[in-house]
MDTraj code that builds the backbone (N, CA, C; nanometers):
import mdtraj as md
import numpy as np

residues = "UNK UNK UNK UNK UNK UNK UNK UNK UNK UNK UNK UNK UNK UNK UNK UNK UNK UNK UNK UNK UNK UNK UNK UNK UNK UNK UNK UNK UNK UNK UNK UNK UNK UNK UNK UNK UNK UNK UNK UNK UNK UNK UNK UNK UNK UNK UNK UNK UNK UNK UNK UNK UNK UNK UNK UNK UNK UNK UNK UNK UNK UNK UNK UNK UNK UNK UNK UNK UNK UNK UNK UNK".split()
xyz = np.array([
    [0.0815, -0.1189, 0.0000],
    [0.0000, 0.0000, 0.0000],
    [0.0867, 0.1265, 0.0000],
    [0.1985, 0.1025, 0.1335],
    [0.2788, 0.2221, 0.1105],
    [0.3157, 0.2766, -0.0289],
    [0.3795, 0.1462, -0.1301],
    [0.4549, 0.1568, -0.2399],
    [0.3773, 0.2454, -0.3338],
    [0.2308, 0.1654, -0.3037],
    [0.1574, 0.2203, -0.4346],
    [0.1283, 0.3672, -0.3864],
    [0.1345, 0.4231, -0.3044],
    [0.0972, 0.5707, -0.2475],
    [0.1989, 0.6189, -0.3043],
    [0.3710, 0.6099, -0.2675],
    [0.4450, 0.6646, -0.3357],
    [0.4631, 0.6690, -0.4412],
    [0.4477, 0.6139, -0.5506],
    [0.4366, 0.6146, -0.6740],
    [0.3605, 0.6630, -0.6921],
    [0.2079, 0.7053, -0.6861],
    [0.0799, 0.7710, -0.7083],
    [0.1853, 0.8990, -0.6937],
    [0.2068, 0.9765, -0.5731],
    [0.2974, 1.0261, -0.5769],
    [0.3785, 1.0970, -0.6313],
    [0.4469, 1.0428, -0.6597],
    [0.5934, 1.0906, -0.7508],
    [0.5287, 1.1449, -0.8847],
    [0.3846, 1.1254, -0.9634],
    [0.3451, 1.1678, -1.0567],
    [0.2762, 1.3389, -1.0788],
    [0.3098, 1.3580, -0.9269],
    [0.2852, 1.4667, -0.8453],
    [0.4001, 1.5767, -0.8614],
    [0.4330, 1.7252, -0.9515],
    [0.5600, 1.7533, -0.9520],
    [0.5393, 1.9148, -0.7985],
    [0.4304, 1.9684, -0.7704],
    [0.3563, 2.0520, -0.7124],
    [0.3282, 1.9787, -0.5406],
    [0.2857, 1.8811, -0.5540],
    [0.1667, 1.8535, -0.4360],
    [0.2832, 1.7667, -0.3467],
    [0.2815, 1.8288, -0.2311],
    [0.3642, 1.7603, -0.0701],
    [0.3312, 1.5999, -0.0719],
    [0.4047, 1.4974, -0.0616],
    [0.4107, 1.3750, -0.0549],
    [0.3050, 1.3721, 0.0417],
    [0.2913, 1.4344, 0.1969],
    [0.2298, 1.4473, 0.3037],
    [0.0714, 1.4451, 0.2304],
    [0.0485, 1.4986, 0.1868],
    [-0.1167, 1.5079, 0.0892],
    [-0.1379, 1.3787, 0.0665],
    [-0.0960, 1.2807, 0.0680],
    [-0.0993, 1.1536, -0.0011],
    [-0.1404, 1.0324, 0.0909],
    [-0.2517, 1.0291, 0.1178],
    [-0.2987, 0.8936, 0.1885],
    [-0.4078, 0.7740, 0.1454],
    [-0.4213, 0.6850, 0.2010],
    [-0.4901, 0.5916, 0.1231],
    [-0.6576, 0.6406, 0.1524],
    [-0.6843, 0.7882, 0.2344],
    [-0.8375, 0.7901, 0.1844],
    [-0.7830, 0.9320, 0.1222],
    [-0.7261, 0.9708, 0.0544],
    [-0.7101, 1.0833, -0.0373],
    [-0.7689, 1.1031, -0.1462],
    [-0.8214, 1.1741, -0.1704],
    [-0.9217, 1.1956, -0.2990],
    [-0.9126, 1.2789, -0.3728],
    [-0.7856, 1.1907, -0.4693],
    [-0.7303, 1.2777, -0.5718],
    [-0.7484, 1.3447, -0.6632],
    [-0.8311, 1.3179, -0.6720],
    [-0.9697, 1.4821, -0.7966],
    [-0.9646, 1.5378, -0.7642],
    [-0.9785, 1.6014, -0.5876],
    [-0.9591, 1.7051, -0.5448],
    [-0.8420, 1.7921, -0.5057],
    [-0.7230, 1.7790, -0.5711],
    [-0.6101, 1.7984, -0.6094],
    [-0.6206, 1.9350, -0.6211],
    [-0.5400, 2.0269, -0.6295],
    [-0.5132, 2.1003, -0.7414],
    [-0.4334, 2.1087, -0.8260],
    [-0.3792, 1.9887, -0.8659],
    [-0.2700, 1.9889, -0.9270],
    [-0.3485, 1.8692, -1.0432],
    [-0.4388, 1.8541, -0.9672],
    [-0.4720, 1.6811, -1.0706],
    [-0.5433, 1.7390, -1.2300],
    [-0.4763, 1.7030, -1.3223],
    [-0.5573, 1.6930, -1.4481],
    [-0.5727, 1.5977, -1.5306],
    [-0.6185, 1.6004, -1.6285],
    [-0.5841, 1.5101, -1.7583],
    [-0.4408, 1.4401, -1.7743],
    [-0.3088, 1.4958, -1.7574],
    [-0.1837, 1.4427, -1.7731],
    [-0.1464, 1.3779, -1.6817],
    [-0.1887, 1.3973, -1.5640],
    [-0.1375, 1.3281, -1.4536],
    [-0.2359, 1.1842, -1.4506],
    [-0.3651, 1.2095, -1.5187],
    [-0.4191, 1.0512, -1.4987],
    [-0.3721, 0.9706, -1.6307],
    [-0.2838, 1.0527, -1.7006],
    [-0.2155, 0.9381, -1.7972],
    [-0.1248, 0.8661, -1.7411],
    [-0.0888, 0.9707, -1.6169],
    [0.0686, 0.9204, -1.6002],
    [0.0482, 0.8183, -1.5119],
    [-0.0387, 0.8311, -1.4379],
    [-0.1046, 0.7291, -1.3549],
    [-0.1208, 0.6090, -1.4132],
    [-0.1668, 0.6259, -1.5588],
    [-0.2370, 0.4892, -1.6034],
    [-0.1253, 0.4016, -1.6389],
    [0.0401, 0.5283, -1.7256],
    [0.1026, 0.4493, -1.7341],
    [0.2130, 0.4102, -1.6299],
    [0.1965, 0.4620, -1.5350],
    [0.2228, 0.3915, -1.3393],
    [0.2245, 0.2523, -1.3431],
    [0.0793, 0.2802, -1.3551],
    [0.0220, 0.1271, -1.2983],
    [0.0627, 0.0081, -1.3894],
    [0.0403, 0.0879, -1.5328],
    [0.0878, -0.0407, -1.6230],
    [0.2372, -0.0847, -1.6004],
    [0.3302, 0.0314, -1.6156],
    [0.4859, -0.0112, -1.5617],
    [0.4895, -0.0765, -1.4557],
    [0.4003, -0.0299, -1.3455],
    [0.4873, -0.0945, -1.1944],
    [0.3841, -0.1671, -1.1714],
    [0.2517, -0.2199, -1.2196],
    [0.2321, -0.3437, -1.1572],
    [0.1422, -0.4637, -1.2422],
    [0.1643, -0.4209, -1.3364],
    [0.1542, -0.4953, -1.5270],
    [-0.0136, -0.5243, -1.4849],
    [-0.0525, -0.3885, -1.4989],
    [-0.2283, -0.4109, -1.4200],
    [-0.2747, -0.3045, -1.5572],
    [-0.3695, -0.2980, -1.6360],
    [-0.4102, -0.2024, -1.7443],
    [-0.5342, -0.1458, -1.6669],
    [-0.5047, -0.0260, -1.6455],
    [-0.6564, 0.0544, -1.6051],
    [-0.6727, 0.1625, -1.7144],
    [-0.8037, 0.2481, -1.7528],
    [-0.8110, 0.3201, -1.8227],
    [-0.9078, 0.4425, -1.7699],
    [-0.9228, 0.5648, -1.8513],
    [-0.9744, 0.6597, -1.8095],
    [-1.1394, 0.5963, -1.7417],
    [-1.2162, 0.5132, -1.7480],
    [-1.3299, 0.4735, -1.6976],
    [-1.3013, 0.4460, -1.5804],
    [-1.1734, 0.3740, -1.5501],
    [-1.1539, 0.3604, -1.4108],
    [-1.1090, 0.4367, -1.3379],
    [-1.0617, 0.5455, -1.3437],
    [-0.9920, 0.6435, -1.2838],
    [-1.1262, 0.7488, -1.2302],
    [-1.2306, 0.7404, -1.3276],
    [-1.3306, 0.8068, -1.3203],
    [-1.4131, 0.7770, -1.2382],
    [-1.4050, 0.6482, -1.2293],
    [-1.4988, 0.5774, -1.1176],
    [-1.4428, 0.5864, -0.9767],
    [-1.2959, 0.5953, -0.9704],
    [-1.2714, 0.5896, -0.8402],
    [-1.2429, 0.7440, -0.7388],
    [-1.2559, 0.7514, -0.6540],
    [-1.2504, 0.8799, -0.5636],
    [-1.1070, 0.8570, -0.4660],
    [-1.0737, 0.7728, -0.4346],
    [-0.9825, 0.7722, -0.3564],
    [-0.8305, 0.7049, -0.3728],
    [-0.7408, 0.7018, -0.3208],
    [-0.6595, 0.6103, -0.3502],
    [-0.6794, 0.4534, -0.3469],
    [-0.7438, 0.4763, -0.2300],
    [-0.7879, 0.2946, -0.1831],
    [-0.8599, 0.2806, -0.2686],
    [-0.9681, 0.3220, -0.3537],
    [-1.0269, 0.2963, -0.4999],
    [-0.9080, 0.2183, -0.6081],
    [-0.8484, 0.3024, -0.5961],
    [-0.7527, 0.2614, -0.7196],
    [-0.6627, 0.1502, -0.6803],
    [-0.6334, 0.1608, -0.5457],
    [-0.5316, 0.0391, -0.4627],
    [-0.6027, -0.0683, -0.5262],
    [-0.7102, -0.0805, -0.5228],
    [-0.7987, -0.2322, -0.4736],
    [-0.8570, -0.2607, -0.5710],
    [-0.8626, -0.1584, -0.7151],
    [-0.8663, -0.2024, -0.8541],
    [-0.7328, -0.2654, -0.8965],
    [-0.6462, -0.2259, -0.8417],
    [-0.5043, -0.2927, -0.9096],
    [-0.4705, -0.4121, -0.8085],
    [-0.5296, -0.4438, -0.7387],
    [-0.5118, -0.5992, -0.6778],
    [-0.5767, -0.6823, -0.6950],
    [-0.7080, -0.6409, -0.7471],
    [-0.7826, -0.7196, -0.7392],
    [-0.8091, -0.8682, -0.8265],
])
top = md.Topology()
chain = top.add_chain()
for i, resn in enumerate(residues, 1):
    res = top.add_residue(resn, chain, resSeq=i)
    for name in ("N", "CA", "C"):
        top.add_atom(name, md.element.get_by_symbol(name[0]), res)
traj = md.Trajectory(xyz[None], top)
């Protein structure tokens, strides 16, 4: 969980690591846009050979959303 927070993370060049928890609800960003949920998508595909796409990103509100799509 930690891992995947930091990496969520690091796609972050603006926003304090500290902002970053597993009920964080990263839409509400101000930093979050369109580029950063690419970078996300291609995150997940690099670091955990999991394919999510803009439907899923859309659906989820939180980190633990997205945690528990990529384990599942």
């Amino acid at each position: 969980m930690e891992e995947f927070i930091n990496n969520f993370a690091d796609q972050f060049d603006e926003t304090e690591r500290t902002e970053f928890n597993i009920d964080t609800k990263f839409k509400d960003l101000d930093e979050w846009d369109s580029m950063i949920a690419l970078s996300i998508i291609a995150m997940v595909d690099e670091e955990y050979d999991v394919t999510i796409n803009g439907d899923h990103i859309k659906n989820a509100n939180t980190l633990k959303d997205l945690y528990d799509l990529i384990n599942s």
